[in-house]
C-alpha positions, 0 to 999 in steps of 0.5 A: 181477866176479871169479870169486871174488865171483861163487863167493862170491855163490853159496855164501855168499849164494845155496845157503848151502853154502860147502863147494861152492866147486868145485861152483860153480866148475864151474856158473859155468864151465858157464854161461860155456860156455854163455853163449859160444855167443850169439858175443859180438864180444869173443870174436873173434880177429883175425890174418894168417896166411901161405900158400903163393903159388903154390897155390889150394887150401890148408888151415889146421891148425886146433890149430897156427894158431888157440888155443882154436878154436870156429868161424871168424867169416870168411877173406878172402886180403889181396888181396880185397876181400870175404870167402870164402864158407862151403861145406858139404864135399858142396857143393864140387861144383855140379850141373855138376861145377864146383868152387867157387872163394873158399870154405872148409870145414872138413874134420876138424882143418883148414879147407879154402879155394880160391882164384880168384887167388893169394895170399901171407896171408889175415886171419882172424877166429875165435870163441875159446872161454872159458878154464876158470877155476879156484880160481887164477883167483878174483881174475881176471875175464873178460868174461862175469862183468863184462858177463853177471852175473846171467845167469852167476849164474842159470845157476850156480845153476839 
C-alpha cells in the first residue's frame, strides 16, 4: 500500500475530513514510529566497517558510520566467530577491577568496543529507524504500509 492510499483510507473513507491530509500524514508516520519499535528483521542494516589494527579498544562515531540509527543489532570483528557482547558503561569493570574484553557500549554519540585480539574491520548489524514520509512520498510505499496495514491504519486514526 502506498501512503497516499493509506491518507486516503483515513480522510475520505475513515474521519471523512479531507482537509486533514497532513494531519494524517503526521499519525501515519507516528504510528510507523511506533510500529519501528517491535525490531522487525527488515529494518536491519548490515555492513563492514574498517578499524584501527593495532588498537584494542576503539570506537565508532555513531552519525558518520551508521544512517538513521536507532540501536545496534550486534558487532563482531571479521576475524571471531561470535559476536561482541553488550555491557552496561558502569559495568566495564568486574568486582576484581579487571576490565572487560570483546564487549561494546555506547557512550554518547559513539559506540565503545574492546578487544581481546587485534583486528582490521568489524561487521555490524544495526536497527534503521523509518524515513519520515512526507506529501512527496504518496505514491511511495515502505514495509510497515505493506506488511502492517491495518495496524498503521488503526493507529493513525486512534
Amino acid at each position: 500500500m502506498t501512503l497516499g492510499e493509506m491518507v486516503n483510507w483515513i480522510i475520505i473513507r475513515t474521519i471523512k475530513r479531507p482537509e486533514l491530509q497532513d494531519n494524517a500524514i503526521d499519525a501515519v508516520n507516528a504510528a510507523i514510529e511506533y510500529a519501528s519499535t517491535f525490531d522487525f528483521s527488515f529494518d536491519i542494516v548490515e555492513g563492514s566497517e574498517a578499524i584501527d589494527g593495532t588498537l584494542y579498544a576503539q570506537s565508532f562515531v555513531i552519525s558518520s558510520t551508521f544512517s538513521r540509527f536507532r540501536k545496534i543489532k550486534y558487532l563482531r570483528p571479521s576475524g571471531y566467530r561470535r559476536y561482541l557482547a553488550w555491557r552496561d558503561p558502569s559495568r566495564i569493570f568486574d568486582k576484581d577491577g579487571c576490565e572487560s574484553v570483546n564487549v561494546y557500549y555506547r557512550a554518547g554519540d559513539s559506540i565503545v568496543f574492546k578487544l581481546s585480539v587485534l583486528q582490521t574491520s568489524m561487521l555490524y548489524g544495526f536497527y534503521q529507524a523509518p524515513a519520515l514520509l512526507t506529501v512527496d512520498d504518496l505514491n511511495n510505499t515502505n514495509n510497515y504500509l505493506t506488511l502492517l496495514t491495518t495496524a498503521i491504519h488503526d493507529a493513525a486514526c486512534a
